[in-house]
C-alpha positions in Angstrom: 22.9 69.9 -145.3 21.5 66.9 -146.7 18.8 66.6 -143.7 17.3 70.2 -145.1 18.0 69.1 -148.4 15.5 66.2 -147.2 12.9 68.5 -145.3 12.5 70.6 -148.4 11.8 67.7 -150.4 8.9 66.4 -147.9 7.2 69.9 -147.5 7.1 69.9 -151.3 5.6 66.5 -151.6 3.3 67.7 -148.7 2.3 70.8 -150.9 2.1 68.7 -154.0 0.0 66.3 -152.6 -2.5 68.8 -150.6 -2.8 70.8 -154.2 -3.3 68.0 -155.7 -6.3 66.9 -153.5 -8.0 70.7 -153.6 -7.8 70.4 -157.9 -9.4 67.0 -157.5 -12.2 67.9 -155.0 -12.4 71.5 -157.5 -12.8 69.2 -160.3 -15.7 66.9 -158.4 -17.8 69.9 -158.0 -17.8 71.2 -160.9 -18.5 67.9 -162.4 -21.6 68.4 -159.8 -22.6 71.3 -161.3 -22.2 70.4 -164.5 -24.6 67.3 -164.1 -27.0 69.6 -162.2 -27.4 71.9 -164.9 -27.9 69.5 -167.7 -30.9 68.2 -165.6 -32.2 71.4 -165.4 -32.0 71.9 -169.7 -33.5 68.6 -169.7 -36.4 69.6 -167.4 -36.5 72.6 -169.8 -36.9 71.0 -172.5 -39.4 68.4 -171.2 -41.6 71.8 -170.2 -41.2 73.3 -173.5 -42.4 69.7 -175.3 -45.1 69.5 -172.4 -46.2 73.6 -173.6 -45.8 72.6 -177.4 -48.2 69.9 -176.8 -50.9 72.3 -175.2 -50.3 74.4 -178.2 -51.1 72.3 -180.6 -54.1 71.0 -178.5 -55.8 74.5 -178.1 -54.7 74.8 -182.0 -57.1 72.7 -183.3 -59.2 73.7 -186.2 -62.2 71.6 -184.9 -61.5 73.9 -181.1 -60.9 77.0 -182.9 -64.1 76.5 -185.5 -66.4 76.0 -181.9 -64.8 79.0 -180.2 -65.4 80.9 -183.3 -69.0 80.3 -183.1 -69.5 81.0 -179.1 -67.9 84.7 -179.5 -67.5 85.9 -182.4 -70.7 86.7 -184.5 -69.5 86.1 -187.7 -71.8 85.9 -190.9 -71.6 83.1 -193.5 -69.5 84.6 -196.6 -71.6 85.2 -199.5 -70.8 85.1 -203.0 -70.7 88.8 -203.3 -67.8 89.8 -201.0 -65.4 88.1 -203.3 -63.7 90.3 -205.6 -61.7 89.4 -209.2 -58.3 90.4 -209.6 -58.9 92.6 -212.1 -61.5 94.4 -209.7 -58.3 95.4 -207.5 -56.6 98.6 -208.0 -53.1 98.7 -209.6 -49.9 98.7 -207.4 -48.5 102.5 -207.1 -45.3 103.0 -209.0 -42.5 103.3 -206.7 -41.0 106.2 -206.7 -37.8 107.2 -206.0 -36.9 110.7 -203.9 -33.4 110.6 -204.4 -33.5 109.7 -208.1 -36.0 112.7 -208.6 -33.7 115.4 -206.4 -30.8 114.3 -208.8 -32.8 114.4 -211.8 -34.0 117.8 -211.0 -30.2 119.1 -210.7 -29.2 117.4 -213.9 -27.3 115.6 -212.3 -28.8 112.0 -213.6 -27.1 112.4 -217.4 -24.8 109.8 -218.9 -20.9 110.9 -218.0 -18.1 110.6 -220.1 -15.1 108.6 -218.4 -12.0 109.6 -219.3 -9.8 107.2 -221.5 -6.7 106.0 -219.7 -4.0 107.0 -222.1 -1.5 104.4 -221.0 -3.7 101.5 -222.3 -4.3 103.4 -225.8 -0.7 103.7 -226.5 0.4 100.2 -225.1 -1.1 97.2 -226.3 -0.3 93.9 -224.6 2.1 91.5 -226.3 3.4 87.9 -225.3 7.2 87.7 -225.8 9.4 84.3 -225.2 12.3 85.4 -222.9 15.8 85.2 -224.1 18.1 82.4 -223.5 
């Protein structure tokens, strides 16, 4: 009895051990892949700094003034083509659809509410409780 008693004690320190040793190597390689991924976001991110930079290179007004002039045949502005404010035409009032279908039923007049009756004939009052 106690020699099985002892054999099931080793296999379960044998199993112990060997599930021990398959969470640890688990646990390595996804450590692995963790580091492997935040290398790639941070050659990511270096791209997208390296592409921002470009950006603002080929954004240049001085770049952008010269590519103007090479391909687009664009006039000098003259003191005519500016307009006033009061030159430019009012804003439309908006209107409203809805607001016009309901006005045309009748439906848009003032409402009376009905009076609660329990708040006419009961007015609040503060009372000290009895002792």
């Amino acid at each position: 009895m106690i020699r099985l008693l002892h054999i099931i004690a080793i296999t379960a320190l044998f199993a112990s051990a060997i599930y021990a040793y398959s969470v640890k190597y688990e646990t390595l390689y996804y450590v692995e892949q963790v580091a492997k991924l935040k290398s790639k976001v941070q050659r990511e991110r270096d791209i997208i700094a390296v592409l921002q930079a470009e950006w603002q290179y080929l954004d240049r007004p001085d770049r952008l003034q010269d590519a103007v002039g090479q391909h687009l045949d664009l006039q000098p502005l003259k003191i005519q083509q500016l307009a006033r404010l009061s030159d430019l035409p009012n804003r439309p009032e908006r209107e409203d659809g809805i607001g016009r279908k309901l006005e045309a039923l009748g439906l848009l007049e003032p409402t009376a509410t009905p009076k609660d009756k329990k708040s006419e004939s009961r007015t609040p009052t503060t009372q000290t409780p009895k002792r």
